[in-house]
N, C-alpha and C positions, 0 to 999 in steps of 0.2 A: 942276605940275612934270612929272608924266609925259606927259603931251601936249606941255610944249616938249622934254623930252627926241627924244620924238616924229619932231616935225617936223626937231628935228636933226638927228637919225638921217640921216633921208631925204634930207635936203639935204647932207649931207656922203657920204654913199653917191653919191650923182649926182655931185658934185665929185669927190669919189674915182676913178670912172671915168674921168671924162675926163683928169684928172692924169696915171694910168695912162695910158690911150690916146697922150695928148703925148708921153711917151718913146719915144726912138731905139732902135730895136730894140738889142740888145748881141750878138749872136751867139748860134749855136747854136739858136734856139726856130724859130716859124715867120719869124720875119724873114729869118733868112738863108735860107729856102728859094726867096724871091723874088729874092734876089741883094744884100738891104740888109744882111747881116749883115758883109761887108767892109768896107764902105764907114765904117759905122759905128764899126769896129774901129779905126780910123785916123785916124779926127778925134778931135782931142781935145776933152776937157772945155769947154765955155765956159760964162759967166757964167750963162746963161737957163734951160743944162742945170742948171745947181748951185742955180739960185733953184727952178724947175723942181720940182728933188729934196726943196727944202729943204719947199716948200707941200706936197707931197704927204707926207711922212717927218709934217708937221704935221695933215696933214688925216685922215690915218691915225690919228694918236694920241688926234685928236677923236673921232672916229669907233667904237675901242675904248673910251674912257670913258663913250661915250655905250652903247655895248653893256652895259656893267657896270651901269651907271646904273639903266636900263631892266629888267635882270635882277634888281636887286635891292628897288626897287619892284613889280615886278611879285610877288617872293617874298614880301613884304609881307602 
């Protein structure tokens, strides 16, 4: 059990990132420093952005249970 916890970990941690990575910068951080935080600011929402958010909001929530998981086997 701790070792698939494990490998989940790790695979949804690398998912994580690139989910992250996929979003449109929103203004304010280093995105707009390049000149995409306007740009950004003004398109709206579409479908892929909201599916986009939806795997990531999910891959995140994997990702902390799988931390709990792991933490409390490991206390074991």
């Amino acid at each position: 059990m701790e070792f698939f916890l494990k490998v989940l970990l790790a695979v949804t941690s690398v998912l994580l990132i690139v989910a992250v990575l996929l979003h449109k910068g929103r203004g304010g951080g280093l995105s707009s420093l390049f000149g995409g935080g306007t740009q950004s600011s003004l398109a709206g929402s579409s479908v892929a952005e909201k599916n986009l958010d939806r795997i990531t909001l999910g891959l995140g929530l994997v990702w902390i249970i799988c931390i709990i998981g792991v933490g409390l086997l490991l206390k074991l």
